[in-house]
Kinemage of the C-alpha trace (Angstrom):
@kinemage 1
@onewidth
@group {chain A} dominant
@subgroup {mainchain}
@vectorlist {calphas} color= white
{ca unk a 1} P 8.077 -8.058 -15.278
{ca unk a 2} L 7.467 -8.863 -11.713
{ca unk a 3} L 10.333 -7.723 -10.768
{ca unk a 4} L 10.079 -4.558 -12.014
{ca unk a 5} L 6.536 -4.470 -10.384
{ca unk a 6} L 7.587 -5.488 -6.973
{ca unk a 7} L 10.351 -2.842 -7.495
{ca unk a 8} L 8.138 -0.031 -8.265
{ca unk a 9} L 5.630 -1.023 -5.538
{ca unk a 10} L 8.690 -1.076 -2.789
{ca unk a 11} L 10.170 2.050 -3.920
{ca unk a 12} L 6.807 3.874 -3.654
{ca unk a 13} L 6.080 2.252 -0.346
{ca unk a 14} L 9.851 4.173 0.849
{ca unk a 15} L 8.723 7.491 -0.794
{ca unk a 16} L 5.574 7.559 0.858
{ca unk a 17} L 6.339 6.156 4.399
{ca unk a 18} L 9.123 9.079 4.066
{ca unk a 19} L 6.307 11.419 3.638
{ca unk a 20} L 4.452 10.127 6.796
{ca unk a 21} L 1.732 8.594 4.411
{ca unk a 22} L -1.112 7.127 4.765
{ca unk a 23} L -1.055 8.580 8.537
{ca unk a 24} L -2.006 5.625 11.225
{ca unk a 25} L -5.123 7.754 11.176
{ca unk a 26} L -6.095 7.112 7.762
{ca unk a 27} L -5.249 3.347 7.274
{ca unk a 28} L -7.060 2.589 10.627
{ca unk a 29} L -10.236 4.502 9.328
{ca unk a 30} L -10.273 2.592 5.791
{ca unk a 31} L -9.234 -0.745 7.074
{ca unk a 32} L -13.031 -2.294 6.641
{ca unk a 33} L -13.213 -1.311 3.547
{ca unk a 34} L -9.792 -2.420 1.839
{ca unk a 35} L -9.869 -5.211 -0.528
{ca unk a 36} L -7.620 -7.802 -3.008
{ca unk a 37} L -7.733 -7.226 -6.216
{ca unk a 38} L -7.123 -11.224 -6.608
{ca unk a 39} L -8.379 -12.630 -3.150
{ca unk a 40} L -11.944 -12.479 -2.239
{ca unk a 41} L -11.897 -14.528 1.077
């Protein structure tokens, strides 16, 4: 099952960096407010 999960995740990471998405734009703008689902440090 991880696998499968770290597949999907990679394979959407290729389809959207493709796409030019998020721009640099966008992740620098969000960046404060991005969290871990798993981590709260």
């Amino acid at each position: 099952k991880i696998y499968q999960y770290n597949y999907e995740a990679t394979k959407q990471s290729i389809e959207r960096a493709m796409a030019g998405q998020p721009s640099a734009d966008d992740m620098l703008g969000q960046r404060d407010t991005a969290a871990h689902p798993f981590y709260k440090g």
